[in-house]
N, C-alpha and C positions, 0 to 999 in steps of 0.2 A: 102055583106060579113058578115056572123055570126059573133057573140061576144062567147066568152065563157060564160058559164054559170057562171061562179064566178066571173065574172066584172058584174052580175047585182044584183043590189041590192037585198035582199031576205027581207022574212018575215022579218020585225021589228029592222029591222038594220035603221038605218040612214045616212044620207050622211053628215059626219065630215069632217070639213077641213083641209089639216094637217100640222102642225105645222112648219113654216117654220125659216131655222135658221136666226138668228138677225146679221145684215150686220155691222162688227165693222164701228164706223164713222172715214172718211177720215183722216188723218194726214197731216202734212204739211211734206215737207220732210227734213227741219231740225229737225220735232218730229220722225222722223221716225228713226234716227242717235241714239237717243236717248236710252241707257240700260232702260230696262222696271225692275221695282223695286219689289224682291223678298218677296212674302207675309211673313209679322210677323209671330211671335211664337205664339201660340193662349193663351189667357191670363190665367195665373194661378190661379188655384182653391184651396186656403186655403182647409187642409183637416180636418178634423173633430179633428185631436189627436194634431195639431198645434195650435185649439183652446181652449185644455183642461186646468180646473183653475190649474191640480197639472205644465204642463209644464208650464201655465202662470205664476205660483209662483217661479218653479226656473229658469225661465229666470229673475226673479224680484231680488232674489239675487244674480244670476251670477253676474247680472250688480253693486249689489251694491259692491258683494267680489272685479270684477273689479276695481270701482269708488277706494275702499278701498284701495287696492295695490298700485291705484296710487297716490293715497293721503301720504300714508305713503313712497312711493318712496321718492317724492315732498318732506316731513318733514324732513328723512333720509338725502335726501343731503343737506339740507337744515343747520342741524343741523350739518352735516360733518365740512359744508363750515366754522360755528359758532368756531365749536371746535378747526377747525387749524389756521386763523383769527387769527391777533394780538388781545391783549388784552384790555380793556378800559382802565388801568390805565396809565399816563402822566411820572410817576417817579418810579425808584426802590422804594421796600419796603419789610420790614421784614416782615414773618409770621408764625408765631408758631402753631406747630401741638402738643396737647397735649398726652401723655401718653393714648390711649383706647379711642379716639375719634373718629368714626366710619364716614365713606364718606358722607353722609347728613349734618355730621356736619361742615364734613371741607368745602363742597360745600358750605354751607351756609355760614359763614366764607368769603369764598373769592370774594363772588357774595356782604357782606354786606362794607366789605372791597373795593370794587371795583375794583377788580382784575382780574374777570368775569367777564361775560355777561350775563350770565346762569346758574344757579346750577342745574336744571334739565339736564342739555346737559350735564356736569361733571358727575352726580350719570349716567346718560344711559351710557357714554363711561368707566367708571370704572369698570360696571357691564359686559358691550359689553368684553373689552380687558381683563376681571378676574384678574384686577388691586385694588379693589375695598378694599380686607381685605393686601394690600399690603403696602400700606400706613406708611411713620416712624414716630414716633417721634422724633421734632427737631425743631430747627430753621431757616428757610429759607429764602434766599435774592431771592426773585422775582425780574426779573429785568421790567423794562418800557417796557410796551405792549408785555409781554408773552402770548402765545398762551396757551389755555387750556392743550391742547397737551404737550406743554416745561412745564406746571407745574403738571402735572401729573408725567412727565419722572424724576423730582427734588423730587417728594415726594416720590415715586417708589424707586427710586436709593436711598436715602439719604444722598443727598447731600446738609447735613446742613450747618449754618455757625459753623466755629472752633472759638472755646474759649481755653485761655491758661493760666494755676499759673504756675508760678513760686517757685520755693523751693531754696533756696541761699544754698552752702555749709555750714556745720558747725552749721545750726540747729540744738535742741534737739528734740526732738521725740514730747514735750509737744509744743513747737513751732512749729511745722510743722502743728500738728490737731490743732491746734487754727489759722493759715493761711485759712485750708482749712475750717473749722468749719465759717470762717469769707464770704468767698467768695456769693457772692451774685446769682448767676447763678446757683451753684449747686444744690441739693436739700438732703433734709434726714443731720442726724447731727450723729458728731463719739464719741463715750460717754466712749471709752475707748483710753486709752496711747499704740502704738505699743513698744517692746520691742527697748530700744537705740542703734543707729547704723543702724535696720533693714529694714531702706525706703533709697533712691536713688534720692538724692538732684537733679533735673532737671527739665525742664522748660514739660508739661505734658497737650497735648489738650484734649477737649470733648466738645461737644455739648450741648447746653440748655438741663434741666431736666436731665442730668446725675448726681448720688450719689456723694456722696462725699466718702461712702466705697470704692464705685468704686474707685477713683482716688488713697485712698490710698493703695487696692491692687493693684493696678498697679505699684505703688512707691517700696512695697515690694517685688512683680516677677520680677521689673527693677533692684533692689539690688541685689537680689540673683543671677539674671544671670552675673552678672557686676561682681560678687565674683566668682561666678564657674568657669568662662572665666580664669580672674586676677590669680587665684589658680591656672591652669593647667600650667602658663608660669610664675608661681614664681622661683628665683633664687634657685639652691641647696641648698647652703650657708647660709642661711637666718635663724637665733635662734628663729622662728615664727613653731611653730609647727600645730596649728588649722588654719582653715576659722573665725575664732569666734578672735584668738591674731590678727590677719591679719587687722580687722575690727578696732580694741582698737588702735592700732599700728597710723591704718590710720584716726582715729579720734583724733590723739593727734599730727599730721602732718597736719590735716586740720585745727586746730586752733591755731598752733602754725605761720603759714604766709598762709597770703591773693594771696602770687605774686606763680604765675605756672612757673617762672623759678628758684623757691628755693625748690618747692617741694618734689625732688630727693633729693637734698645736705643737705635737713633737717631730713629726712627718713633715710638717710645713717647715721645722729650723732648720731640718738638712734638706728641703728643697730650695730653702732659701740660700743656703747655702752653695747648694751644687749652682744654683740661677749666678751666684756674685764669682764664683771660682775659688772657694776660701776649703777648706781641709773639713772634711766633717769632726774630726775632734770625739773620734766615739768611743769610751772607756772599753765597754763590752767584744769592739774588735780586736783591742790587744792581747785579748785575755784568751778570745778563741786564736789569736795567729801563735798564740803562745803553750796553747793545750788543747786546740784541736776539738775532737770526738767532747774529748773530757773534761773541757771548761767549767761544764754548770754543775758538774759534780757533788764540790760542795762550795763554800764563800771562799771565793779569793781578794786579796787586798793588790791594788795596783799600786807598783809605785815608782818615783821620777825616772829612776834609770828603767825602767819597762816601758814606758812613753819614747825613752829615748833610744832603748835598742830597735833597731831596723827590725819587720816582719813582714810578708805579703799582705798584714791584714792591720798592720799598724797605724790606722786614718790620722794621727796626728803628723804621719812622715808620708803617706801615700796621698794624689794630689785623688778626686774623683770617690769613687767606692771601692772596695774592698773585692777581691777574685770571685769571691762568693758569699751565698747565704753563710750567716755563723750562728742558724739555730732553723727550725721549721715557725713560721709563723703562721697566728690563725687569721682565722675569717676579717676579722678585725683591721687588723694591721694592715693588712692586704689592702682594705677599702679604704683605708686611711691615706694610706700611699697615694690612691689613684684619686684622690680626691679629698686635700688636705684643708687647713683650716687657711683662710685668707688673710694672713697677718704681716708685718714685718720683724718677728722675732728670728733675731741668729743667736741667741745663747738659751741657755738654761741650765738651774740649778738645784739641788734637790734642796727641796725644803722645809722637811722636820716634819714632815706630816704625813709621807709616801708620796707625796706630790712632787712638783716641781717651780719653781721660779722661774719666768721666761723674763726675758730682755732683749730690746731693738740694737742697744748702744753696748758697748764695752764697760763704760764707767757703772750704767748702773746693773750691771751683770756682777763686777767686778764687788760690790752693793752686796747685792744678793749671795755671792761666795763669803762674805764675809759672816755676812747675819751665818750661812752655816756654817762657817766655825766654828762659830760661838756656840753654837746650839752642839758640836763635834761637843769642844770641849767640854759644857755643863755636861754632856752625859758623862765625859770619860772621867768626871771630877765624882758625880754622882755613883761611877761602880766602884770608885775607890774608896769611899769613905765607907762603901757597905763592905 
């Protein structure tokens, strides 16, 4: 049997063996149960712009901006946590904010005081909330372990501690600025006398580092509205024709008795009196036409020839009222004035008890002066035998 001619080999060819496939090796047939494991990703080639020094520089700060954000997150609550945190100090205590003292200082302040924990944590939240130029002056009660927070919200609001003078009825004008002139808390001094009459005897708050101007126009906006008020619900009746007789009237009612249920029934004997045309007869004026400022200074004794020396303020020799107030009268008096007790007493006398004895008639006035004599007497018999 012939071969073909291309099965035999030719010129210059060789006889190659040929490649025979590779027989996998046997498994067991528990490997053969076995999922066969999917080749890997083929491993990654860094590219040439991932190893460039400008990306290599800002991935250098990304990471620090990172680091940074979270550093300052970390600080931020950190510092939060600080600010609302009770206080370090054990006990209330005062602390004064002065006049243009600006937040570094007051932080510094509360941090040397120990009232803080931090002045830096203070100057950042004052600056943070735009609290910073908010700040009053005053005096403040911090109380035991307030929170930065609570003493910011105290210096913010101004909620200082109150301070209070007092002004008694029936001071003169010269006495009232030498009270307030005296008071130790206020600040700044009053180098001038208000006109007599025109302050408002009352008990008057403020805060550390407030004037003492201050307090006393406030004493005279407190008069004035006390008078405009008093005037609008004055009696028709009444022989007072100004705001200014009104004042005089009620200054010669506030030194003439101490007790507020004579006030009215005393007010009515010199209304009664101005109504008939008779002299008001008022001790207390001779004593101011006679010393002025400094009447009430200490006790003075009137007597017959002082009645009878002539003065501007002398109601036993002048016909009407006197040129002016002869003291600041309070709330009182004022309303007693404009609206006195409905009676027909023209006298009165004192009688032995701070009060006084009123009388319609002469005879039994006349009565009444007697009984205190007598009662003069027993005491003066009484200090002598002690």
């Amino acid at each position: 049997m012939s071969k073909d001619a291309s099965d035999k080999p030719g010129p210059g060819k060789r006889n190659r063996p040929r490649p025979v496939a590779a027989r996998p090796a046997p498994r067991s047939p528990r490997e053969a149960l076995q999922p066969e494991l999917a080749p890997g990703p083929p491993p990654k080639v860094r590219s040439r712009q991932a190893r460039h020094p400008i990306v290599i520089v800002l991935n250098f700060f990304l990471t620090l901006g990172l680091l940074a954000c979270f550093i300052a997150g970390v600080g931020l609550y950190w510092s939060r946590q600080e600010y609302l945190s009770p206080g370090p100090s054990g006990s209330d205590a005062n602390f004064v904010v002065d006049q243009g003292t600006n937040v570094e200082n007051v932080a510094s302040q509360l941090e040397d005081r120990g009232l803080i924990s931090n002045r830096w944590i203070f100057v950042g939240a004052a600056q943070m909330l735009d609290t910073a130029t908010k700040i009053k002056a005053g005096e403040y009660m911090i109380p035991a372990h307030a929170s930065m927070d609570s003493i910011m919200e105290r210096l913010v609001d101004g909620r200082s501690i109150q301070h209070s003078i007092t002004i008694p009825e029936g001071l003169t004008s010269a006495q009232i600025v030498a009270r307030i002139n005296e008071n130790p808390i206020l600040v700044g001094d009053i180098d001038y006398i208000p006109a007599e009459g025109s302050l408002l005897p009352e008990t008057y708050k403020f805060t550390r580092g407030a004037s003492r101007q201050d307090v006393l126009e406030r004493m005279q906006r407190a008069h004035q509205k006390v008078v405009d008020e008093a005037w609008e619900r004055r009696s028709d009746d009444l022989p007072i024709e100004t705001k200014d007789d009104l004042i005089t009237l009620a200054s010669i009612v506030e030194k003439e008795t101490a007790r507020a249920d004579e006030r009215n029934r005393v007010a009515a004997v010199f209304i009664n009196r101005l109504n008939r045309g008779m002299k008001l007869q008022s001790d207390p004026t001779i004593l101011y036409g006679l010393y002025g400022g400094e009447a009430w200074e200490k006790s003075r004794t009137i007597y017959r020839s002082d009645m009878q020396r002539p003065n501007a303020y002398n109601t036993y020799q002048i016909e009407g009222l006197p040129p002016g107030p002869i003291a600041n009268p309070g709330r009182d008096s004022i309303e007693a004035v404009v609206n006195p007790s409905r009676t027909e007493d023209i006298y009165f006398v004192a009688d032995g008890t701070g009060g006084h004895a009123f009388a319609k008639t002469l005879q039994e006035h006349n009565r009444n002066v007697a009984k205190w004599r007598e009662i003069e007497a027993s005491r003066s018999n009484s200090g002598s035998s002690e």
